[in-house]
LOKE-691119 format. One line per field, with one value per residue (C-alpha): chain; x, z, y; residue number from 0. Coordinates in steps of 0.05 Angstrom, whole numbers, plus 5000, padded with zeros to 4 digits. Layout:
N
mol = (A/...)
c1 = (X/...)
c3 = (Z/...)
c2 = (Y/...)
seq = (NUM/...)
//
This chain:
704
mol = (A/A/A/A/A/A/A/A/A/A/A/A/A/A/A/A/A/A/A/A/A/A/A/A/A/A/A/A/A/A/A/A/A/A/A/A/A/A/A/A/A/A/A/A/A/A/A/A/A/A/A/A/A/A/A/A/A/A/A/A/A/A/A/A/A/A/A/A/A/A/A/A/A/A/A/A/A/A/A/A/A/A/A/A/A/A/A/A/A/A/A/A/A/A/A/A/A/A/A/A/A/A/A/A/A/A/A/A/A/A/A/A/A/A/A/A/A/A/A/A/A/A/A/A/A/A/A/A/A/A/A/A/A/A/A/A/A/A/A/A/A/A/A/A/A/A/A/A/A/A/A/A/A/A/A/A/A/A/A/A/A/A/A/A/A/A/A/A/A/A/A/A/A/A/A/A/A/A/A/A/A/A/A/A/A/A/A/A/A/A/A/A/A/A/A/A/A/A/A/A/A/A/A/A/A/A/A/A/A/A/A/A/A/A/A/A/A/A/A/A/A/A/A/A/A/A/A/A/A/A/A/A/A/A/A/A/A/A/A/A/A/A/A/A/A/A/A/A/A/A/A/A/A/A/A/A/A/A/A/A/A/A/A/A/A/A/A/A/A/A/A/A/A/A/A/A/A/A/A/A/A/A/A/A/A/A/A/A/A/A/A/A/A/A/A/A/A/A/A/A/A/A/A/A/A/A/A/A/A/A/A/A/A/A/A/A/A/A/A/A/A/A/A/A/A/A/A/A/A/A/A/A/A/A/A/A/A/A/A/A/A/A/A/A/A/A/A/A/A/A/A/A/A/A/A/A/A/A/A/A/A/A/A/A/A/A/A/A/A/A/A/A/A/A/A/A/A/A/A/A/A/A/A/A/A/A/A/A/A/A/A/A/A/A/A/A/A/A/A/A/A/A/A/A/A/A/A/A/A/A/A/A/A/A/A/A/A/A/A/A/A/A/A/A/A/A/A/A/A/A/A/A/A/A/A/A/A/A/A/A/A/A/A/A/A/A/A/A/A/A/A/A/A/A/A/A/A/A/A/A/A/A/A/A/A/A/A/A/A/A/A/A/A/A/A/A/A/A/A/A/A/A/A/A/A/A/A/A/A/A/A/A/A/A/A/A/A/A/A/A/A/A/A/A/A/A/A/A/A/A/A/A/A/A/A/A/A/A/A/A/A/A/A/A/A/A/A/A/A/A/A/A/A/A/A/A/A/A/A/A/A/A/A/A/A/A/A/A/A/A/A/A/A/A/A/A/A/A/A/A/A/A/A/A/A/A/A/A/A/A/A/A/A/A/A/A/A/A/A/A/A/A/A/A/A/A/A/A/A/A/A/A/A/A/A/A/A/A/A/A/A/A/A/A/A/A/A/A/A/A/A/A/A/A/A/A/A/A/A/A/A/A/A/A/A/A/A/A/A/A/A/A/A/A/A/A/A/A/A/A/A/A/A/A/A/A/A/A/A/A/A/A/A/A/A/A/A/A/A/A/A/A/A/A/A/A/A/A/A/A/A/A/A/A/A/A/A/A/A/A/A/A/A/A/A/A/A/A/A/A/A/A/A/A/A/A/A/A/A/A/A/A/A/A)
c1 = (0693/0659/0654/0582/0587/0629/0599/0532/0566/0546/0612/0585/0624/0665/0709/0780/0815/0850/0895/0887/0836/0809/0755/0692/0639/0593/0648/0714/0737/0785/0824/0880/0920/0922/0922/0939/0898/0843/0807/0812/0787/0778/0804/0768/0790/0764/0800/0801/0836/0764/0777/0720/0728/0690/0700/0718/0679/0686/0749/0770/0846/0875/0842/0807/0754/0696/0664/0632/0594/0602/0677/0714/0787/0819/0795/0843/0849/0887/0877/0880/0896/0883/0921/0974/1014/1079/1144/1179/1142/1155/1078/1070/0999/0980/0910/0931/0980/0952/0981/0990/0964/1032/0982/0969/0981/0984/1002/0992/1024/1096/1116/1110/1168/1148/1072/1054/1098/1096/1134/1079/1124/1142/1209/1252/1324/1336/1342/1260/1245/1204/1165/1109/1061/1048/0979/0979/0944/0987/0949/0957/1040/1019/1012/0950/0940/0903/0845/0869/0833/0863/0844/0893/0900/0967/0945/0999/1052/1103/1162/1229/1248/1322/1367/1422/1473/1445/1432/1467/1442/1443/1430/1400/1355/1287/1307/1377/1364/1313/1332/1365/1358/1347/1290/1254/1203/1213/1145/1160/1229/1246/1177/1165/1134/1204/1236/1190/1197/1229/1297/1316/1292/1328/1382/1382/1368/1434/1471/1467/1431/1382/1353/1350/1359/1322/1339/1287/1213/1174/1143/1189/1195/1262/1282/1270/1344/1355/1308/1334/1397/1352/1372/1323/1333/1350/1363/1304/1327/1275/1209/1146/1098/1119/1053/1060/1101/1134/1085/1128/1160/1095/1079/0998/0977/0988/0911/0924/0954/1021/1006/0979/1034/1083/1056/1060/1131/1141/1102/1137/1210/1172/1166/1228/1251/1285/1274/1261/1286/1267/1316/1282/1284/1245/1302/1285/1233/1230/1207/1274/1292/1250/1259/1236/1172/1108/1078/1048/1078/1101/1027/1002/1040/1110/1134/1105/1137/1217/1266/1268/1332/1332/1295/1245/1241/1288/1302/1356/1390/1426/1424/1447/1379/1358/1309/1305/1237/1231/1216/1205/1149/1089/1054/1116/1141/1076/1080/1141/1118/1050/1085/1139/1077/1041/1102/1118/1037/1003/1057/1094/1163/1217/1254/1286/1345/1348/1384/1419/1388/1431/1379/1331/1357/1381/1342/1338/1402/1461/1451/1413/1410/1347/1311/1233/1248/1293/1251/1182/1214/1244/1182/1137/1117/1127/1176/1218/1217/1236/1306/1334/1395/1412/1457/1496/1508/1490/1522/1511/1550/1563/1535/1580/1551/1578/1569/1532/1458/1427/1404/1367/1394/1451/1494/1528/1598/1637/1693/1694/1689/1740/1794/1785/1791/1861/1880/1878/1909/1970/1954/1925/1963/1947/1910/1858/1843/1837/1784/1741/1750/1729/1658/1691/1682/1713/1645/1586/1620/1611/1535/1523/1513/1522/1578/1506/1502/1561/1535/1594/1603/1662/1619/1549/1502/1538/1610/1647/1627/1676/1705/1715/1742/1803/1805/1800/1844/1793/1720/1693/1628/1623/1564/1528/1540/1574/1641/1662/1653/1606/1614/1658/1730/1765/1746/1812/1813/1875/1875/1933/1969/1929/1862/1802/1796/1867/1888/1955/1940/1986/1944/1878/1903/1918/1847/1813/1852/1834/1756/1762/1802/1750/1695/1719/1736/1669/1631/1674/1687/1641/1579/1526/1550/1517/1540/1525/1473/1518/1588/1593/1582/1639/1589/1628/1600/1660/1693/1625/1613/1561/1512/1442/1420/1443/1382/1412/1469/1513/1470/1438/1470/1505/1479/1518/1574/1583/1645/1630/1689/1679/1603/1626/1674/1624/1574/1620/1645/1569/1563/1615/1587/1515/1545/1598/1573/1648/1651/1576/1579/1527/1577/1645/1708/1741/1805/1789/1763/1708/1681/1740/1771/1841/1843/1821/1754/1809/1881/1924/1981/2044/2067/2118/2050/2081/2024/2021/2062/2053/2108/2072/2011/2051/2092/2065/2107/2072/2020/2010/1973/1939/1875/1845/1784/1764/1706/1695/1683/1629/1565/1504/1436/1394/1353/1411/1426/1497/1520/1576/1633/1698/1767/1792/1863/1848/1910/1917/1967/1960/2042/2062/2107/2096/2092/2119/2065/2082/2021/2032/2011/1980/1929/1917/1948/1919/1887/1855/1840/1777/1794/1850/1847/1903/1867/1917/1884/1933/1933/1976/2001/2018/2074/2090/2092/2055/2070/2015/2034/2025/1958/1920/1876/1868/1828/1835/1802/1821/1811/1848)
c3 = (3039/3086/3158/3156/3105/3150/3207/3176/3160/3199/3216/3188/3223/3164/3158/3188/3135/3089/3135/3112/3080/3014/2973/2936/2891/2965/3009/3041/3088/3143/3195/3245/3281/3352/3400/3466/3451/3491/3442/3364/3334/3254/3237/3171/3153/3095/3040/3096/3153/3183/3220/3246/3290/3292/3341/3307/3359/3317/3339/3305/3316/3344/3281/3295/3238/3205/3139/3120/3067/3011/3035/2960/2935/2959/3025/3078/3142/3207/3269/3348/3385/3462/3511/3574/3577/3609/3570/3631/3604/3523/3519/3488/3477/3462/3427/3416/3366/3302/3267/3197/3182/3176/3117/3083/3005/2997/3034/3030/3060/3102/3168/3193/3246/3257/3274/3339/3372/3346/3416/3459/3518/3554/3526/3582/3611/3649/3648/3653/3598/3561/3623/3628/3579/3522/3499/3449/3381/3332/3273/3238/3231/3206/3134/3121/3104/3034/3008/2935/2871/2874/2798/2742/2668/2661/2582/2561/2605/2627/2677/2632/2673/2659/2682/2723/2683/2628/2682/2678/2746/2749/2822/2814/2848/2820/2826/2817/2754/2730/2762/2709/2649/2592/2552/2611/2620/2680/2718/2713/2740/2806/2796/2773/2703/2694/2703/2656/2593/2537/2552/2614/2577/2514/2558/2596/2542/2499/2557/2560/2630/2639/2710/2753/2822/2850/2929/2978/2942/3001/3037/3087/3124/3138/3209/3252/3258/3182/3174/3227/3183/3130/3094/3075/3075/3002/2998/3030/3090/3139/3122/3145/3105/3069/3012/2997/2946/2970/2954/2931/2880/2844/2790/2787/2853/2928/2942/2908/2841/2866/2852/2794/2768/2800/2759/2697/2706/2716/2663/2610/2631/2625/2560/2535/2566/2632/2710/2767/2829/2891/2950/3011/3085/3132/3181/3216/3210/3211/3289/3318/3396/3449/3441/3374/3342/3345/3270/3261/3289/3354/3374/3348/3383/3398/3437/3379/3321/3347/3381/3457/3493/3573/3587/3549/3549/3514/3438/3405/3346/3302/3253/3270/3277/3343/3330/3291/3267/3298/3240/3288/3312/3266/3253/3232/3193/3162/3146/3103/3067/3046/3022/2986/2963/2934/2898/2866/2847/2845/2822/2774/2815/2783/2849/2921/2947/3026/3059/3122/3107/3176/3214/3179/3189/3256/3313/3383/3368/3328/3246/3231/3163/3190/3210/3194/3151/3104/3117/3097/3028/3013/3013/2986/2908/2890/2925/2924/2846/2840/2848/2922/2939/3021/3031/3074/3144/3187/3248/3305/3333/3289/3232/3172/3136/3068/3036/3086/3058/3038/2959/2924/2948/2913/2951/2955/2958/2991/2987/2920/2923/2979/2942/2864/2903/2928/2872/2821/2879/2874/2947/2939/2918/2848/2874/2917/2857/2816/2868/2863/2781/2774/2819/2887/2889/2969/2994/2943/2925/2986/2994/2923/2902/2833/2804/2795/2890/2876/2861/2840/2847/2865/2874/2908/2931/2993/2993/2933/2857/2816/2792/2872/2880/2836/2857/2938/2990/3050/3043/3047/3075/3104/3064/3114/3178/3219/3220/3168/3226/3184/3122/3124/3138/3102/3035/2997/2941/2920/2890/2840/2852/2876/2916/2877/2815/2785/2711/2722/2649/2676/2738/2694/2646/2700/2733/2669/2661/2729/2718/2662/2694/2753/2699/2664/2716/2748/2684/2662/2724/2729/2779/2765/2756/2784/2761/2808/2759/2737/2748/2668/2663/2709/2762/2822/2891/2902/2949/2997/3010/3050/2999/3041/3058/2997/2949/2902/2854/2900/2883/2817/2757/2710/2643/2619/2643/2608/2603/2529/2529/2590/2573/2504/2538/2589/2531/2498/2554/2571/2493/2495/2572/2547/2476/2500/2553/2571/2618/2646/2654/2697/2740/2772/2730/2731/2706/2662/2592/2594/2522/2487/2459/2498/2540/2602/2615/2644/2640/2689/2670/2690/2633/2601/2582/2623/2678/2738/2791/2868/2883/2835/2869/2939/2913/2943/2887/2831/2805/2737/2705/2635/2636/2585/2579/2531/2492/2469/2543/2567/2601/2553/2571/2628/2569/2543/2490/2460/2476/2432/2452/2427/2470/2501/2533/2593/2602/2672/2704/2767/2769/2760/2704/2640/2631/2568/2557/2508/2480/2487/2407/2440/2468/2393/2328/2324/2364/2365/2413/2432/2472/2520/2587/2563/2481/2451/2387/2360/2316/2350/2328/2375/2397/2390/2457/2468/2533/2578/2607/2688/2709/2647/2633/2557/2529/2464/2422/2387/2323/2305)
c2 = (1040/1099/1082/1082/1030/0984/1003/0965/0901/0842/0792/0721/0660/0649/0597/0580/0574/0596/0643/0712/0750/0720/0764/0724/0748/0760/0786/0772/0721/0738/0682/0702/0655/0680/0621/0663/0718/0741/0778/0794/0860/0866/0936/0977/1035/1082/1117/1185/1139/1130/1061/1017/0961/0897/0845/0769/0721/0653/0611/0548/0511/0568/0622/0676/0686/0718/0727/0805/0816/0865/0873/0884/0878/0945/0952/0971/0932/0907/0870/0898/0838/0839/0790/0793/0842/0809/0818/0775/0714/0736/0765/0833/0841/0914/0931/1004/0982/0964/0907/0882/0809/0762/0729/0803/0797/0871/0927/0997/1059/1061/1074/1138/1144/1214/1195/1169/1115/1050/1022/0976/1002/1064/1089/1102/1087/1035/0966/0949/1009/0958/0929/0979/0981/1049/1060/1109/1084/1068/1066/1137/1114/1049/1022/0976/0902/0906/0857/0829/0812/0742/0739/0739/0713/0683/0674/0614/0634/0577/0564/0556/0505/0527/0466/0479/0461/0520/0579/0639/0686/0760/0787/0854/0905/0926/1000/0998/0968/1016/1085/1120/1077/1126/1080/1063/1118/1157/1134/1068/1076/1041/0985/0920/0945/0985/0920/0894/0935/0922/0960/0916/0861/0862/0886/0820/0776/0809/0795/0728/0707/0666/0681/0744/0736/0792/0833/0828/0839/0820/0890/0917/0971/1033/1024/1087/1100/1108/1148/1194/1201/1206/1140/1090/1006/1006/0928/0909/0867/0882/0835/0849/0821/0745/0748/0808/0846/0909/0961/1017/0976/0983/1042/1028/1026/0996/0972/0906/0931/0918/0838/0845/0883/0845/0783/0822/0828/0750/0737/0775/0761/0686/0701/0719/0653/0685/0655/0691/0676/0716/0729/0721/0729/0683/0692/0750/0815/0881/0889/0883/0851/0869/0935/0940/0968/0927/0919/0855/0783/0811/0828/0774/0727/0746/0678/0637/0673/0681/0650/0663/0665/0631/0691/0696/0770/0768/0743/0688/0729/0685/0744/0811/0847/0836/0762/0706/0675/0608/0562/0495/0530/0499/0552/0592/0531/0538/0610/0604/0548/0588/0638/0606/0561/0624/0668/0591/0572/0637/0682/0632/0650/0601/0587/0616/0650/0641/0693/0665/0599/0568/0607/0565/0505/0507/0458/0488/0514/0490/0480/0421/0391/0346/0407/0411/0464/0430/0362/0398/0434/0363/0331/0383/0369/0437/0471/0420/0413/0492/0525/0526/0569/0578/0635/0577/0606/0662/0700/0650/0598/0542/0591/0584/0515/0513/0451/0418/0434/0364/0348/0384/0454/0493/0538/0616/0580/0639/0598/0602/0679/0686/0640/0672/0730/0707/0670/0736/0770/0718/0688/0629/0554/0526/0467/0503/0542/0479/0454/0518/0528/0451/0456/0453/0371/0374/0408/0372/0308/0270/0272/0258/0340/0360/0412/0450/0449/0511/0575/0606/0688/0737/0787/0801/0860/0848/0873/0904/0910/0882/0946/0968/0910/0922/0992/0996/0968/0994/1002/1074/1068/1150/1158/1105/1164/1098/1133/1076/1026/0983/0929/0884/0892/0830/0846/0806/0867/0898/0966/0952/1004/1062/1079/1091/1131/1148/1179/1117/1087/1026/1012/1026/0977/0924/0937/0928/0859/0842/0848/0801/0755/0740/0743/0698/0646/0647/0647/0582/0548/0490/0499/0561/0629/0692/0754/0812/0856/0916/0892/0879/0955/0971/0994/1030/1048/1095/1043/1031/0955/0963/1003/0976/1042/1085/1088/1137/1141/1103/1036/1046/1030/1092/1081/1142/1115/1043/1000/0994/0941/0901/0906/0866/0813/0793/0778/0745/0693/0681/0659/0609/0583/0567/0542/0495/0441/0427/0494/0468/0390/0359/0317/0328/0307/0243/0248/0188/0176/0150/0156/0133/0194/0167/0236/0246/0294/0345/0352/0393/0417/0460/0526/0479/0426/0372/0349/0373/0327/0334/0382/0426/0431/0444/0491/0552/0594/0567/0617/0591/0522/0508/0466/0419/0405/0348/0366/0286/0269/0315/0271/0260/0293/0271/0232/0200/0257/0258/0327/0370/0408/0429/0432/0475/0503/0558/0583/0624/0669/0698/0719/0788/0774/0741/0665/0626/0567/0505/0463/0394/0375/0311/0349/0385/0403/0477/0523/0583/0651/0643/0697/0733/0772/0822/0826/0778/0747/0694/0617/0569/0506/0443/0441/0518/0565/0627/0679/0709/0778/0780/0767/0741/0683/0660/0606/0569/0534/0464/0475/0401)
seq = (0/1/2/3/4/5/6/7/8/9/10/11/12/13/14/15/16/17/18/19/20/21/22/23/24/25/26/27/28/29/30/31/32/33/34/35/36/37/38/39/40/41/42/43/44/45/46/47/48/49/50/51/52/53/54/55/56/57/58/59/60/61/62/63/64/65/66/67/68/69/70/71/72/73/74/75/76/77/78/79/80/81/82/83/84/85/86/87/88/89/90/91/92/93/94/95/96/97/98/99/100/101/102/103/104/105/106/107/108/109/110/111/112/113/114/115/116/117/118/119/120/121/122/123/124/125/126/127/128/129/130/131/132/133/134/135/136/137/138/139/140/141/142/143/144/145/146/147/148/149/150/151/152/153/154/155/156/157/158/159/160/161/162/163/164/165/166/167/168/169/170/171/172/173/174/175/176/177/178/179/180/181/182/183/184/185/186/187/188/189/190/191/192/193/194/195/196/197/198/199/200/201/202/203/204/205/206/207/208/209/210/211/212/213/214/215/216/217/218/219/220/221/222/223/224/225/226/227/228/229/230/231/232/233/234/235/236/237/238/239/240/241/242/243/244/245/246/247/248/249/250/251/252/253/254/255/256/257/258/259/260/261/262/263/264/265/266/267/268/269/270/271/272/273/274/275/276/277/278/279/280/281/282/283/284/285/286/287/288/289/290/291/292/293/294/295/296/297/298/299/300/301/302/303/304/305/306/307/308/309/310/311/312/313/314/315/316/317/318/319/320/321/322/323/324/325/326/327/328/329/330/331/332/333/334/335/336/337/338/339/340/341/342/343/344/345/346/347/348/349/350/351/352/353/354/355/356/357/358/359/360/361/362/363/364/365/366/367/368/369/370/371/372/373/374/375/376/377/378/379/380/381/382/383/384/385/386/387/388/389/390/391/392/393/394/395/396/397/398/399/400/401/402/403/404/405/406/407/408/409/410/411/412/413/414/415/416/417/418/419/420/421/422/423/424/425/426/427/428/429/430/431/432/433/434/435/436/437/438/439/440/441/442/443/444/445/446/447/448/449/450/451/452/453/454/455/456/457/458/459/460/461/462/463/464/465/466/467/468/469/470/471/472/473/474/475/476/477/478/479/480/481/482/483/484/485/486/487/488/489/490/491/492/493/494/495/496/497/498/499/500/501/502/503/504/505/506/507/508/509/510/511/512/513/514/515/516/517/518/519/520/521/522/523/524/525/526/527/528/529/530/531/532/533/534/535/536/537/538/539/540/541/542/543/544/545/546/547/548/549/550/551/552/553/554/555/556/557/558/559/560/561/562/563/564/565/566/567/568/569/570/571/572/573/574/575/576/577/578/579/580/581/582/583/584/585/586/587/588/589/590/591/592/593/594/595/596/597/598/599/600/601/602/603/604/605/606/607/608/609/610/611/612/613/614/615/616/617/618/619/620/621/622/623/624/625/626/627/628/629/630/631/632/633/634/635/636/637/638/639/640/641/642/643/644/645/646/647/648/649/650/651/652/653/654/655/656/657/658/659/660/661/662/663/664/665/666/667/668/669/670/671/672/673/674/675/676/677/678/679/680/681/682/683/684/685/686/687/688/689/690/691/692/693/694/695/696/697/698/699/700/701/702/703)
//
């Protein structure tokens, strides 16, 4: 649109709501919510920059509106907001800074850190730096809030509807992904249509999964620091805009072809029967403390939108990036829940993982499990019917709430990761790991919680891969230019023998073991597994835990560079999850039998098949422990469905030595490797023994 074309357009009343900007065959609606404002400007601006500004008079419940005619899908926009200037009170009203509308479903462009400032204060020292007021206009540095074709033909698509019980999760990056895959062609690399084309989706579907669980695709923004080192946020932890897919994800376009495309992608991974699940951040954005840069909710109304401390020049930060969003705010409340709202109706998303979901659900202060957040998603007939994960704490007081989210949410049980982690390590007692491998009953038993509330991982974009961990005592984050001083310092990883990459065939061999044996644990361990997207390669980040910033080699995956074997044994284990319900019941074991096969549902039991007594389980030198798990007593379907499964033995050994096992011929008469940690491939009759080298997990199969 030229300036002298938007310079002509007359601003209708329009109409409240919806929030946003929302195109029609006449024109396009816009609405702000701006209750202390003093004055609201509509900003155009043309394909050459050219802006035009255009006052919005009309003010219903707090919204700021107007309706134009002849505004299209495409056009470029943003809002000057005029109010008090008075920080000391939490009011940062600055109409020289342009800002993007928190109810934007597209944005274009990225900011320019080298353009003009996008403080709304003078930067100075001193302790009242941000008191006085900057004026320079923003708006060359800034990207633009887009108008969308709202439009799109979802032909017979449909939701899976995966139950828990059956999902399989894959956390992975749309670039990392995609980077260097050699059948994804190279302009579709890094975007949602890469992730979309047959090569990653045949890939996905081989493997086994049967969701991806995808890093931040809301738009964000690289803070000004990285890109002074000249790193960029690669993970995508700094939201700015919560209806609105990040714009350089997209290969078509960033005026509104970014949705469209991003749909596409849904749509076919839809169609070859695989879930998406987005990660996503309502607990903090991208504009920092009070120091920060002012992009969007901070002008509009900065002591609505976050948490202010006793002072409130000053913000709360339950989250380590200078605010928190204050979700028992309404309008902020109401903010998450259009968005979520849209990605689940609009964009068919499949469900939600809720980074630092504590924030979320704390009241004034301390976690809160009757929070309106949680309260308004319980109630809601949509979102409450999709799939909920809460990354279960966050870095405030009273943060870490694990096992304490009400029904209808799983969990990222880190104690499950931190105590496989110990357990393969040799540091953890036998029953502890019996807890964890059998759905971790002591945190989602009480409150009526499924097996299904555990989300069950070893690994995750945050921390080690799998292959690091096995290989690196000490992170080695140098790459990050924080003199190693950042990531996480408690990492429970052992390097076997040696740090990093070593020709030791032994300590290679033991690795390679390793890898399988936390695979295989999570993956059969009852509760949902999520595999972190490239560890069944043998993806290594060269000993960095903290890869957030490192979009490059460091974080994609090396195609050239397979673990051809590991690759095969993860597909493998993933088989015999999804085709054998007794590694996915729907309930937590009994210890009884229940369905009259005269064994219990599970079976615990020391090397020599005798059961496990009490001074087993306390002795803290015990290290090794066969499980049975009776295939005769696994729940029916929801619907009443007799389900089939055979038995199994999992034998596990987490001692450095080998283990003789016996098989109790009560339990079977024959069995068979269904397969073995350390490659062992063997028949075995009941009543014979069998030894596991050190560290090794087998599993058989009753064969009668």
């Amino acid at each position: 649109m030229s300036t002298s074309a938007a310079l002509a357009v007359k601003v209708l009343a329009g109409r409240p709501f919806p929030q946003g900007a929302h195109a029609d065959a006449k024109g396009t609606n816009f609405s702000l919510w701006a209750p202390s404002a003093e004055r609201v400007e509509l900003c155009l601006f043309d394909d050459d920059g050219a802006e035009t500004r255009l006052d919005l008079v009309e003010r219903t419940a707090q919204q700021w509106h107007g309706f134009l005619e002849g505004i299209r899908p495409g056009q470029r926009y943003g809002y000057r907001v005029h109010g008090p200037w008075d920080p000391a009170n939490g009011h940062r009203f600055n109409p020289a800074k342009l800002l993007l509308d928190p109810y934007a479903k597209a944005i274009d462009g990225t900011v320019d850190w080298d353009g003009p400032t996008l403080l709304p204060y003078q930067a100075g020292s001193g302790d009242d730096a941000d008191l006085h007021r900057e004026d320079s206009d923003s708006a060359t540095a800034m990207p633009k809030s887009v108008v969308v074709d709202e439009r799109y033909d979802w032909g017979d698509d449909v939701w899976p509807r995966t139950p828990w019980t059956d999902t399989v999760i894959y956390e992975a990056h749309v670039r990392g992904l995609t980077m260097t895959h050699p059948d994804v062609p190279e302009e579709l690399r890094g975007t949602y249509a890469g992730l979309a084309t047959p090569a990653i989706i045949d890939y996905l579907k081989s493997l086994g999964v049967t969701a991806i669980e995808l890093l931040p695709v809301h738009h964000f923004i690289d803070e000004s620091f990285l890109a002074d080192r000249g790193l960029t946020n690669y993970w995508g932890y700094a939201s700015i805009g919560f209806l609105a897919p990040h714009g350089p994800y997209s290969a078509a376009g960033s005026r509104g072809e970014q949705v469209a495309e991003f749909k596409d992608m849904v749509k076919a991974l839809h169609a070859a029967g695989i879930e998406v699940i987005l990660d996503v951040v309502f607990n903090h954005t991208a504009e920092g403390n009070h120091l920060g840069p002012t992009l969007s909710f901070k002008g509009v109304d900065s002591a609505a939108y976050y948490r202010s401390a006793e002072d409130p020049r000053f913000f709360h930060d339950y989250t380590g990036t200078g605010n928190s969003l204050d979700p028992t705010h309404p309008q902020v409340l109401r903010l998450i829940m259009d968005s979520l709202r849209y990605f689940a109706l609009d964009c068919h998303v499949d469900g939600f993982r809720f980074d630092l979901a504590a924030a979320l659900a704390r009241g004034l202060h301390e976690g809160d499990r009757l929070s309106g957040f949680l309260d308004t998603i319980h109630q809601d007939p949509i979102l409450s019917q999709v799939k909920l994960i809460a990354e279960p704490w966050d870095v405030g007081p009273g943060g870490y709430q694990v096992g304490n989210f009400p029904v209808l949410w799983s969990e990222w049980n880190g104690e499950y990761r931190d105590d496989m982690r110990d357990f393969w390590r040799g540091e953890l007692p036998l029953a502890t790991f019996a807890g964890r491998f059998s759905g971790s009953a002591d945190l989602y038993a009480d409150d009526g919680r499924h097996p299904s509330a555990s989300i069950n991982f070893v690994t995750a974009h945050d921390g080690f891969t799998l292959r690091d961990l096995v290989s690196y005592n000490d992170k080695h984050n140098e790459a990050n230019l924080e003199d190693n001083q950042d990531g996480a310092n408690d990492n429970r990883s052992w390097n076997c023998g040696a740090e990093g990459e070593t020709d030791d065939a032994e300590v290679n061999a033991l690795r390679a073991r390793q890898q399988r044996n936390l695979l295989a644990t999570m993956l059969l361990s009852q509760g949902v597994p999520m595999l972190l997207g490239g560890d069944e390669l043998g993806r290594t980040q060269g000993g960095n835990n903290n890869g957030w910033c490192q979009d490059n080699e460091i974080s994609w995956y090396d195609w050239d560079g397979v673990d051809e074997d590991l690759l095969a044994f993860t597909r493998r284990v993933i088989k015999l999850r999804r085709e054998e319900p007794v590694f996915a019941r729907r309930r937590f074991f009994s210890g009884e039998s229940r369905s009259g096969s005269g064994l219990a549902d599970v079976e615990w039991l020391r090397p020599d098949g005798q059961a496990m007594g009490h001074g087993d389980w306390d002795n803290g030198h015990h290290k090794s422990l066969a499980i049975f798990l009776n295939g005769r007593e696994v729940e029916p379907l929801e619907d009443g469905t007799p389900q089939r499964s055979d038995s199994f033995l999992v034998l596990v050994n987490a001692h450095h030595e080998g283990v003789e096992f016996g098989l109790d011929p009560e339990l079977g008469q024959a069995w068979r490797t269904e397969l073995a940690t350390d490659g062992v491939d063997e028949e075995l009759e009941g009543g014979g023994t069998t030894v596991l080298t050190g560290r090794t997990l087998r599993v058989l199969r009753r064969v009668r």
